[in-house]
N, C-alpha and C positions, 0 to 999 in steps of 0.2 A: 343825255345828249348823244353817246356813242351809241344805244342801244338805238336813238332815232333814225341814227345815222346809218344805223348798218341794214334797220330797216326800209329805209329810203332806197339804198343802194340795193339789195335785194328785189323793190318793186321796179325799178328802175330797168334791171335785168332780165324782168318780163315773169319772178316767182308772183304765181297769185297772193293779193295780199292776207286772205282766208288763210293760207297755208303759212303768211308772215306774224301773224297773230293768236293763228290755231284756232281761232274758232269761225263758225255760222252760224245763223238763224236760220231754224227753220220752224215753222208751222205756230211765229212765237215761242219758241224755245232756243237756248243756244247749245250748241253741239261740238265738240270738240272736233277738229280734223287735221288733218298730218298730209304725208303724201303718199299712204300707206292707202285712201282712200276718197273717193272722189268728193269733190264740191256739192254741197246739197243743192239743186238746185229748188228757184222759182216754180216751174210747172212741175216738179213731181208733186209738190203740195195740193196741187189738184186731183194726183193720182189720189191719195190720201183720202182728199174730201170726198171721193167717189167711193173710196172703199168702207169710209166709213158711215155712207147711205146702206150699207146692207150687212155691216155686222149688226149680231144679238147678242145678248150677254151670253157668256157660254160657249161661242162659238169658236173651231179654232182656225188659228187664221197664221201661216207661214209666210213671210217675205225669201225671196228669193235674190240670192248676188247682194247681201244687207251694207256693204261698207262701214259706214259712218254709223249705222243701225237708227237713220233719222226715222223712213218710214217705219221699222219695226216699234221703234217706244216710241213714236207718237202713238200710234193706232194704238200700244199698251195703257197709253195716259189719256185717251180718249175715249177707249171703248172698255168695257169687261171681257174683252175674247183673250182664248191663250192662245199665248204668240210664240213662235217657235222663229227664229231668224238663222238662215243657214250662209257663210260666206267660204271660200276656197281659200281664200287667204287666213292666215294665222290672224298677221300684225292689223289684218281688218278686224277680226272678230275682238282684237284686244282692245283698239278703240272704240266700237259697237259696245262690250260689256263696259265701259267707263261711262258712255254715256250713260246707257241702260241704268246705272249704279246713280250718275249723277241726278238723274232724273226719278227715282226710285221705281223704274218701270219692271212690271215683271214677263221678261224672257229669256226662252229657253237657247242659247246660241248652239250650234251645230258645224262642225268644219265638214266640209267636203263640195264634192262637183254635182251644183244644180240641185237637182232631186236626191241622189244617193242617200243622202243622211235621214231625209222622210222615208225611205224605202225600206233600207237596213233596219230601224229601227219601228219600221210598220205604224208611222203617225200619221190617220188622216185626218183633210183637211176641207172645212167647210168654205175658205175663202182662200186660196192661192194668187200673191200680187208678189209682181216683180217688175223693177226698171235695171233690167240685165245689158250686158256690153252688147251695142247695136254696132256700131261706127265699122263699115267695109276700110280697112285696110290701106286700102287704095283714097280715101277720103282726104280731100287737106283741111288739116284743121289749126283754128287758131294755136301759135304758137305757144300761149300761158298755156291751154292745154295739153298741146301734145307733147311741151316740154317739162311739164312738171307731175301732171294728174297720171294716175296707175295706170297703164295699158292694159294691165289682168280685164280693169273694171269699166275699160274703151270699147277696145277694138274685138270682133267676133267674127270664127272663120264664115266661108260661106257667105260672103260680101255684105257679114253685118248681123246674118240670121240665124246663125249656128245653135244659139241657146236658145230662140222661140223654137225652131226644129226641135230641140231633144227635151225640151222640157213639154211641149203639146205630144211628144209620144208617150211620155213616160207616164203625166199625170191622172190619166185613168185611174192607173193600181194606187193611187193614194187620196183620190178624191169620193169626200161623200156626196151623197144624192141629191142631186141640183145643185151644187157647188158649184160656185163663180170666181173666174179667172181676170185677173186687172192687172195688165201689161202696161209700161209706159213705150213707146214704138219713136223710132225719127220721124221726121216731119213728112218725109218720103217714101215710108214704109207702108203705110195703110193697105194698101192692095196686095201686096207679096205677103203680109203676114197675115192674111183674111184666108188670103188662099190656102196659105200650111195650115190655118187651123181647118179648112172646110175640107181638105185634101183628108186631115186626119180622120174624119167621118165620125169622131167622137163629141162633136160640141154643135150644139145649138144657140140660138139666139145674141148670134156677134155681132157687136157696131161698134165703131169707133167716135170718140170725142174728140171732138178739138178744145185747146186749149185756149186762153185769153187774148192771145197773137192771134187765134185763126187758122194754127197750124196744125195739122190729124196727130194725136199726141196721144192719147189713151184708148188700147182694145178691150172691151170686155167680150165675156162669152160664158157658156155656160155648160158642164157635163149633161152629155145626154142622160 
């Protein structure tokens, strides 16, 4: 009865209840989360299902900004490809490796910013998928969020775009041949992020999906 009660008082306060309980579902699985790393949501599961129309066995495939490490050990517990999951935060990669463990999926975690950890250590990658911090700064967003969920894993300079900017220059030097790239984008994004990658002059065959709302939610593209 006190543990309800303190729960109650907690949702009441406006703490998501995922972060009152520790866990979510995602993809059919449940995932452990904290406030170390963001909420799984609904439509990345679609990123997922898209990405995993074009794994083969064998192939390797990095998540990028992993948090929670949902999409890394799903695709691990779905597909045969090696998964490599890289996040900047510590206290992220320490719940990503719980789950990974809880779920007995096999990947390889990596700390550092974006790309660095694929680069330093010269891993490349036949499928690159990330739902990195989109959210301009300047955005109002619902309070459960903005007052509980990581900012690391929110908000990005550059009014949102900062990490599709550095990660569409960087990933030439770690991508193999015909490698395909799966962003998950804001609802609003579609056009401003078509353009960085077209600006880069490195990638072919971009479109965006929308999601089950109807909202442009998923870019794919492809290494020249």
């Amino acid at each position: 009865l006190v543990q309800y009660k303190d729960y109650l008082d907690r949702y009441l306060k406006g703490e998501p209840y995922q972060y009152i309980i520790g866990k979510e579902y995602f993809y059919g699985r449940e995932f452990d989360v904290n406030p170390s790393v963001l909420i799984p949501r609904y439509e990345t599961e679609e990123l997922v299902e898209k990405v995993l129309s074009y794994i083969k066995p064998g192939m390797v495939v990095a998540d990028i900004g992993t948090g929670s490490g949902a999409i890394a050990v799903t695709l691990a517990c779905e597909s045969k490809a090696d998964l490599y999951a890289v996040d900047i935060s510590k206290e992220a990669l320490k719940t990503a490796s719980h789950n990974a463990k809880k779920h007995e999926a096999s990947v390889t975690f990596l700390e550092g910013d974006l790309l660095q950890p694929l680069i330093d250590k010269d891993i490349h990658v036949d499928i690159l998928v990330s739902n990195p911090p989109y959210i301009d700064y300047d955005e109002v967003l619902d309070p459960r969020v903005v007052d509980h969920e990581p900012h690391l894993a929110l908000f990005a300079d550059d009014h949102g775009y900062a990490c599709y900017e550095n990660i569409f220059k960087q990933a030439p030097s770690i991508l193999k041949e015909k490698a395909i790239l799966a962003f998950e984008i804001g609802y609003n994004q579609k056009n401003d992020v078509i353009k960085i990658i077209e600006d880069e002059q490195n990638y072919k065959n971009t479109y965006c999906k929308k999601d089950l709302y109807g909202n442009d939610r998923i870019i794919i593209t492809q290494v020249l």
